[in-house]
C-alpha positions as MATLAB code, in Angstrom:
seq = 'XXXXXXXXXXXXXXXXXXXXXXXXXXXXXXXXXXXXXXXXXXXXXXXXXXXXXXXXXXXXXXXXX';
ca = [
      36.308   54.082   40.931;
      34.690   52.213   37.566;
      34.254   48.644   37.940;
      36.231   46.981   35.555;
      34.951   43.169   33.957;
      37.357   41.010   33.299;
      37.362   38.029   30.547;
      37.090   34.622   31.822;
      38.379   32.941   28.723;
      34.954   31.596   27.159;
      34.214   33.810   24.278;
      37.888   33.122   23.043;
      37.380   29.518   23.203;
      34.005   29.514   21.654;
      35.205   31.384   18.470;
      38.093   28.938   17.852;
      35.091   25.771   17.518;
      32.743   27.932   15.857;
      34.205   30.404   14.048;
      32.582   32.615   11.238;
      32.726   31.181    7.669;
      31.885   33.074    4.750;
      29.297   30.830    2.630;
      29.889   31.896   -1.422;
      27.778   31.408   -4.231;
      28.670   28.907   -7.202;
      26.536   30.729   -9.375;
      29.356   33.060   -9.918;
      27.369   35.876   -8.552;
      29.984   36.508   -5.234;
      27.096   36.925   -3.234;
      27.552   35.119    0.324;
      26.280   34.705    2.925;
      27.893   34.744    6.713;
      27.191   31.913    9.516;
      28.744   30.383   12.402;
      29.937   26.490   12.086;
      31.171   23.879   14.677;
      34.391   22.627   13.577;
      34.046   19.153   16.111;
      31.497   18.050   14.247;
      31.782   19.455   10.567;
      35.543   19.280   10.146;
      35.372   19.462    6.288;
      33.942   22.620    3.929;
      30.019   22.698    4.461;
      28.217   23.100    1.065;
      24.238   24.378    1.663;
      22.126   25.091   -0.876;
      20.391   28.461   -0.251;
      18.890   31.408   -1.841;
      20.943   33.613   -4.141;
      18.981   37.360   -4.615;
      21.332   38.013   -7.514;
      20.114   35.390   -9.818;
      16.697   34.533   -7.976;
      17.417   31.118   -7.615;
      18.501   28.466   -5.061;
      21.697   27.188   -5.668;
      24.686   25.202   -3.849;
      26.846   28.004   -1.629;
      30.711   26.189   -0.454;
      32.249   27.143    2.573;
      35.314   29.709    1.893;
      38.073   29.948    3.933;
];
């Protein structure tokens, strides 16, 4: 007989605080990038500026939900 894992509830509870947040450029492009955030600590949308391929520029990316 297989041994068969079970869950122990953590990786359900970690993706409710950090879930995946798509990161999209104001440039107009629709490029974006994907990350992880912690909502405890950044409760509102996170704005980074980061590097946009499509135009070859930095520029501000806004959280997306």
């Amino acid at each position: 007989m297989a041994h068969v894992r079970k869950w122990k509830g953590t990786a359900l509870a970690r993706n409710e605080v950090r879930p995946l947040i798509k990161m999209r450029s104001t440039a107009g492009t629709g490029y974006t990038y994907v990350t992880r955030k912690n909502r405890r600590n950044t409760p509102d949308r996170l704005t980074l500026r980061k590097y946009d391929p499509t135009i070859r520029r930095h520029v501000l990316f806004r959280e997306e939900r």
